[in-house]
Each structure stands twice: as structure tokens, then as C-alpha cells.
C-alpha positions in Angstrom: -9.6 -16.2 -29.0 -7.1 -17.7 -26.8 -8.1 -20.6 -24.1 -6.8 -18.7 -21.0 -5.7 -20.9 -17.9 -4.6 -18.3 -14.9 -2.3 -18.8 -11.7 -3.3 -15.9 -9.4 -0.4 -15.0 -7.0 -1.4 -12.5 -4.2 -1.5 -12.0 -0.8 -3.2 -9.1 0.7 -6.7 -7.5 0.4 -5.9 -5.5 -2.5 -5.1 -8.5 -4.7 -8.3 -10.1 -3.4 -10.9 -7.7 -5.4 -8.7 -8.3 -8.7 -9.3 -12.2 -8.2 -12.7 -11.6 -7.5 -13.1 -9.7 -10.6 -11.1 -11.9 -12.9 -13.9 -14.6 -11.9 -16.8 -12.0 -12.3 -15.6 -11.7 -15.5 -15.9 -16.0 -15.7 -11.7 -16.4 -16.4 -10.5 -19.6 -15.9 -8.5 -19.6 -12.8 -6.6 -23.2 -12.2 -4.8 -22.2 -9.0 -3.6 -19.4 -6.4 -0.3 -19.0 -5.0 0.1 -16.8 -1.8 1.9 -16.4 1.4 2.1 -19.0 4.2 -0.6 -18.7 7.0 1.6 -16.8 9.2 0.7 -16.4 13.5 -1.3 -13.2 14.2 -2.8 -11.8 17.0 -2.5 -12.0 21.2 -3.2 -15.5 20.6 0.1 -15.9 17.8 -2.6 -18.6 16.0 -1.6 -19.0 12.0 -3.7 -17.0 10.0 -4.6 -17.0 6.2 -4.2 -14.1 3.8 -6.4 -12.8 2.5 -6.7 -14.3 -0.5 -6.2 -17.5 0.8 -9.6 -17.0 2.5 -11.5 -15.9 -0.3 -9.6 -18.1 -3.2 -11.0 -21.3 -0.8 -14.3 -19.5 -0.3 -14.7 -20.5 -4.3 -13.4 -23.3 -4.2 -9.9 -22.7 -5.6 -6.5 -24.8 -5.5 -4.0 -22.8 -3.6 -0.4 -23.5 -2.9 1.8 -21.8 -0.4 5.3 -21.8 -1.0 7.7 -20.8 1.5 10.6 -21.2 -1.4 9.5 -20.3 -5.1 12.1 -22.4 -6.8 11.4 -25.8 -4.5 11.2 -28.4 -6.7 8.4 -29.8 -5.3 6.0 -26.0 -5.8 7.6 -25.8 -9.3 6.3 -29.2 -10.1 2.2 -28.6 -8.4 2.6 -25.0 -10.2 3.7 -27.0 -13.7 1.0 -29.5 -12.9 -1.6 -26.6 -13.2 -1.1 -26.3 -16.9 -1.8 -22.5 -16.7 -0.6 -20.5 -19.7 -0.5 -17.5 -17.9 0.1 -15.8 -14.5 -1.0 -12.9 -13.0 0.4 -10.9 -9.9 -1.0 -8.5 -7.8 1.2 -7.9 -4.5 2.9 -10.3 -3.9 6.5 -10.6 -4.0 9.8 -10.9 -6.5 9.5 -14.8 -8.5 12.2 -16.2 -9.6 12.9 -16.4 -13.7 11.4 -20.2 -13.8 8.3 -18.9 -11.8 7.6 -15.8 -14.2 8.9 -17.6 -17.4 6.9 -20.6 -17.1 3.7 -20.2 -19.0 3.1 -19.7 -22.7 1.8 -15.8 -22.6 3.9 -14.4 -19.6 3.5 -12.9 -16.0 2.0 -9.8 -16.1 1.9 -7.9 -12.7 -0.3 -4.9 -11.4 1.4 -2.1 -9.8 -0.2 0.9 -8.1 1.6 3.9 -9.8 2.2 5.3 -13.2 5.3 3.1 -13.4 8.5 3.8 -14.3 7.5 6.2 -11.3 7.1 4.6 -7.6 8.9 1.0 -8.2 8.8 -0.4 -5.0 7.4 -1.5 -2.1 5.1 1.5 -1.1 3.8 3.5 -4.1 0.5 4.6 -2.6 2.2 6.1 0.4 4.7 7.6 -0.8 2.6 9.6 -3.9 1.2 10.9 -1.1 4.2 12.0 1.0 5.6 13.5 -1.8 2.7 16.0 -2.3 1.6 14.0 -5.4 -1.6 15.0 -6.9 -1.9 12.5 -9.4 -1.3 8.8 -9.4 -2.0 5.8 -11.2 -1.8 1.7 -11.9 -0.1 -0.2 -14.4 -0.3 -3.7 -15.5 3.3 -4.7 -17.5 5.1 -8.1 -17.7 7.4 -9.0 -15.3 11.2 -9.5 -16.4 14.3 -9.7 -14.5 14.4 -6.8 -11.7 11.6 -5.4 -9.8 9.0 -3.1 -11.5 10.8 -2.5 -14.9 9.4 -4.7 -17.4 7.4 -3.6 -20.7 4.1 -1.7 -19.7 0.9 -3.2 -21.1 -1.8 -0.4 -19.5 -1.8 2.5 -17.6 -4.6 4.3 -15.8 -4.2 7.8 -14.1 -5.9 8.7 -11.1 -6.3 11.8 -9.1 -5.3 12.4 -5.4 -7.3 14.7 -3.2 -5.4 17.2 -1.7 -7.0 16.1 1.7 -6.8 12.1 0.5 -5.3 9.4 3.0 -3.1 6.4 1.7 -6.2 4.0 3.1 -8.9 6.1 0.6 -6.3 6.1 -2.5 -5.7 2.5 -1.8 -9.3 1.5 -2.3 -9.8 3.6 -5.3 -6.5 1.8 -7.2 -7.7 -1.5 -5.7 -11.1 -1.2 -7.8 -9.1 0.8 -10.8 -6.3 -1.8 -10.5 -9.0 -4.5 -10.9 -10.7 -3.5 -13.7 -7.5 -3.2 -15.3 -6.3 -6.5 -15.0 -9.5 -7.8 -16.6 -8.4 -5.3 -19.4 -4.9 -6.7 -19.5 -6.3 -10.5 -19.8 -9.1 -9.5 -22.6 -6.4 -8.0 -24.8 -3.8 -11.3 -24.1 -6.9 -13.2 -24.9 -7.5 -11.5 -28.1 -4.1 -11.0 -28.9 -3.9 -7.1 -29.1 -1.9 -6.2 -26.7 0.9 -4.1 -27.8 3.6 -3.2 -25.0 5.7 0.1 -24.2 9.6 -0.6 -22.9 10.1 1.7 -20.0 12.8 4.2 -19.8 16.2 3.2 -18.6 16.6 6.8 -17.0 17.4 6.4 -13.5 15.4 9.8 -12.5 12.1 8.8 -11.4 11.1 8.7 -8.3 11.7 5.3 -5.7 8.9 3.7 -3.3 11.1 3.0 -0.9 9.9 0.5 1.9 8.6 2.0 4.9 10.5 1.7 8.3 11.0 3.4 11.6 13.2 6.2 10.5 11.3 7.6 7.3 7.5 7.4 9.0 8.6 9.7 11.6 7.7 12.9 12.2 9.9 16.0 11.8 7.8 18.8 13.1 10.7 21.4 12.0 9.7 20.7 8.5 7.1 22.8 6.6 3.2 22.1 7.3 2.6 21.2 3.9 5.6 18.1 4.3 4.0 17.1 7.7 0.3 17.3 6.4 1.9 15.0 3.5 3.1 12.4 5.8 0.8 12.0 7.9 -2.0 11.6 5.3 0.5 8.9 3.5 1.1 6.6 6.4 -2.8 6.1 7.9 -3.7 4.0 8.8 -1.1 1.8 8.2 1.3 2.1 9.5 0.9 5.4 11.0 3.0 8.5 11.3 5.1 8.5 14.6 6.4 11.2 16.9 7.4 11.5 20.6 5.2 13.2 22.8 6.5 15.1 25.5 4.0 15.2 28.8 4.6 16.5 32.3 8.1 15.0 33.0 6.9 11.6 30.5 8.2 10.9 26.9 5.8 8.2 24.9 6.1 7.2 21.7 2.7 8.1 19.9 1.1 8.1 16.5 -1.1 10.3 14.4 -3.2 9.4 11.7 -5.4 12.4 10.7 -4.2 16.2 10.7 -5.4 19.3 9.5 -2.8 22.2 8.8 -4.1 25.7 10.5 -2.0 29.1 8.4 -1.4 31.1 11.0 1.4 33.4 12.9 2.4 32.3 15.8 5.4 33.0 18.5 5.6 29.3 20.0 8.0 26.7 20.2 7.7 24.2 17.1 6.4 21.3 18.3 4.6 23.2 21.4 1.3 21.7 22.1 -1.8 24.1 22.4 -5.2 22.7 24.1 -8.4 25.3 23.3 -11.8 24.6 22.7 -11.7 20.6 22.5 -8.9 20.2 20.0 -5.5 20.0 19.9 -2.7 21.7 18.0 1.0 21.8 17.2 2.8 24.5 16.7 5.0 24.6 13.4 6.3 26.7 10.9 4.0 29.2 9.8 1.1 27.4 11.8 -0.5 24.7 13.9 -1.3 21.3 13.0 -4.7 20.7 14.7 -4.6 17.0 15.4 -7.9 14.9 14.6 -7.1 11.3 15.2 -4.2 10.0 17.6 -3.2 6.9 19.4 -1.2 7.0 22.8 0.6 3.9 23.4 -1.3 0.3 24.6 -4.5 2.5 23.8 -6.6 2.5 20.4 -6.8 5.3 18.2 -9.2 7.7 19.3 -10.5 11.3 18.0 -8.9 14.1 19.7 -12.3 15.5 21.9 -12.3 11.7 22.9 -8.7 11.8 24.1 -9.2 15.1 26.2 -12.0 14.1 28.0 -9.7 11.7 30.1 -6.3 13.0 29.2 -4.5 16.0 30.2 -1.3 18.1 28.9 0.5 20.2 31.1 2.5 23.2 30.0 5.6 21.4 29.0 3.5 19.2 26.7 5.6 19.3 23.3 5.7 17.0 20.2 9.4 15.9 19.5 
């Protein structure tokens, strides 16, 4: 059996349970690479990833590089004498990063890759009506997401399932994969798959302004997708409409009503403590919703000291 040395690089929670496993699992992990301590909060006062917290919790060495092909990180990562990385969100290294040790840079992605490169595969399975997903563990190469798969895990995806509740259950999957991916490199079994150079698969595009908004023209089944895909982070966005007032609002939980109806889309119907939209074919009832410089809050909670007026309307 191989005498494994690891570099972890990762950065946010998700990354943390795979580094927590690996040493579960008694790995030997010589260092951890992650993001700078970056200012958060009212306050702006640096803060620490997440991994950063936990890797120094045991006791780890962990560098922070704001440039991956410094010479000075290239020569504290070379120091570490790892003979083999592993990434779990993070971002793109550099060929003398990912080339360095003797059995590779393998990297953990949350979808059944070549599907969902990118920067948002668990959202966007989601927004695209998925109902299956997955993680893969491959080594890195060149470009982003397209080197030679190692292992791949399918997972299902409730048809009710938010991005925050699939993220959790590929965290965990994604973790004991990894501890998969290192036995077999260990053992020397591993045997990889090149992935397909057809450029048909669908794209995890990074999320922004424009595509986390919602069009309440589209069908219920698209809107239902969204919104389930973005919460709770970062939340699907619409404007709301309110007795002479436009405010930019956000909705993280929905539930899509079949039912004929002669309103306006986007028309906003109060009755019996909850709150729906009108949209083709239906209403969506609204469950969990955040007006702005207020926190989220359940819809009952909302009415009991909020109001819409007649021309209330979701835009």
C-alpha cells in the first residue's frame, strides 16, 4: 500500500465534512490550502473559512494564498512533501499547483459530471427540474471539470427538495466518496473513465442578478424549480408591487396550487393567513419570504404586521 501524504484545498462548509472524514478515516493530512480570511459582517472584521476554522481546530498547517503560482506558496506547498492533493470547492489551480505531487489532484464535484461543470451544480439540477443528481471525484487536468472520472455516485432529488437539503446530502455522499477515491489511489486500483468531448451537456452556470430572478409569466412547474434551487442562498428575487411602493423582495419556499383562475399573473391574493400568486394555470402559495432590511419570515408571520392592498402584484 502506498504512504499517502495529502494537501486538502477547500474553502467552504461543504469541503469541511470531507476533511473531517479523510482524518476519521486516520489519512495523513500535511497541510490545507484555502481562501484568505476575508471581512464579514456589519463590523467588515476578517473572517476565516470554514475550513480554516476547523483545519486549526486539529491542529493543521494551512496556507492562504492570494496568488497560486507565487513563488513563495509554491515553495511552503513543495515543502509539504505531499504526494497527493485533494480538492473540494475551491477554485481553478494552476498546472504547477495540480501537477505537483506524485499521484495527482483529484477534485470532488457535486454532479454526475460531464453534466453541471461549473460553478453551481446543486442549484441548477434543481432549476432544471432534475430528479436525479450526483458527485464525482476525477483528476484535475487543464480546464475546469473535464478531467478523467475516478467515481461517481447518483443521488435522488425530491420533487419538493431545496438546494440547502440536496447540498447536505452530496456533502455527506461527496465525503464518503473521497475516502473511496484515496483508498483505491492508496491501493493502486483505481482505474479512470475519459469524459466525453461532446459539447451537449448541460452548464452550471454561476449565479447572478439576472438568472435568480423570477419570471412569474413562466409555467408553475419553472417557478416552483427556481425557487426551490436558489434557498437559501442566494434566494430567488422578484419585485413586489404594494400600494403605490415597488421593493425588491425574495422568496425562499413556495408551493404550487393547480387551479383555474381569471387574475392577473403575478396578482397577489391574501385568504385565510397565506399568501398566493397568481400564475399560469394556478397560484403559487408563498411559505417563506423576506421584505427588504427585514429577515426572512413565514408568511402568517409576515401578515400579522404587513398589509397588501388591492394593487399588490409580484413583478
Amino acid at each position: 500500500m502506498r504512504e499517502l501524504r495529502i494537501v486538502f484545498m477547500g474553502t467552504p462548509d461543504f469541503a469541511v465534512e470531507t476533511l473531517k472524514t479523510i482524518l476519521e478515516h486516520n489519512y495523513k493530512v500535511v497541510g490545507v490550502i484555502t481562501a484568505p480570511d476575508r471581512p464579514a459582517g456589519r463590523g467588515r472584521k476578517l473572517k476565516a473559512s470554514a475550513v480554516k476554522e476547523y483545519a486549526l481546530s486539529k491542529h493543521l498547517p494551512v496556507l492562504q494564498p492570494t496568488n497560486l503560482k507565487n513563488e513563495g506558496f509554491l515553495e511552503e506547498l513543495k515543502a509539504l512533501n505531499a504526494n497527493l492533493h485533494i480538492v473540494v470547492a475551491f477554485r481553478m489551480l494552476p498546472k504547477v499547483v495540480w501537477d505537483m505531487p506524485e499521484y495527482g489532484t483529484f477534485n470532488l464535484h457535486a454532479s454526475l459530471l460531464p453534466d453541471y461543470r461549473g460553478a453551481a451544480p446543486i442549484n441548477w439540477a434543481i432549476i432544471n427540474g432534475e430528479e436525479k443528481t450526483g458527485i464525482t471525484t476525477f483528476f484535475i487536468d487543464e480546464k475546469i471539470d473535464t478531467g478523467h472520472i475516478i467515481f461517481q455516485e447518483e443521488i435522488d432529488i425530491d420533487k419538493n427538495e431545496t438546494a440547502g437539503i440536496l447540498h447536505d446530502k452530496l456533502m455527506i455522499a461527496g465525503a464518503n466518496l473521497v475516502c473511496k477515491t484515496i483508498e483505491g489511489i492508496a491501493n493502486n486500483t483505481i482505474e479512470v473513465t475519459p469524459q466525453s468531448k461532446v459539447d451537449t451537456f448541460k452548464t452550471a452556470y454561476k449565479l447572478n442578478k439576472e438568472n435568480t430572478k423570477i419570471d412569474w409569466s413562466k409555467d408553475m412547474r419553472s417557478i416552483h424549480n427556481l425557487i426551490r434551487g436558489l434557498s437559501p442562498y442566494p434566494a430567488a428575487w422578484c419585485e413586489l408591487h404594494n400600494n403605490g411602493k415597488t421593493d425588491t423582495i425574495k422568496i425562499y419556499l413556495a408551493d404550487p396550487i393547480e387551479e383555474p383562475h381569471n387574475f392577473e399573473i403575478g396578482k397577489i391574493i391574501v385568504e385565510d393567513a397565506t399568501i398566493k400568486v397568481a400564475v399560469e394555470n394556478g397560484y403559487m402559495q408563498i411559505d417563506k419570504i423576506q421584505l427588504p432590511g427585514k429577515k426572512a419570515m413565514e408568511s402568517k408571520a409576515l401578515l400579522n404586521g404587513y398589509n397588501f392592498y388591492r394593487d399588490a402584484k409580484m413583478m
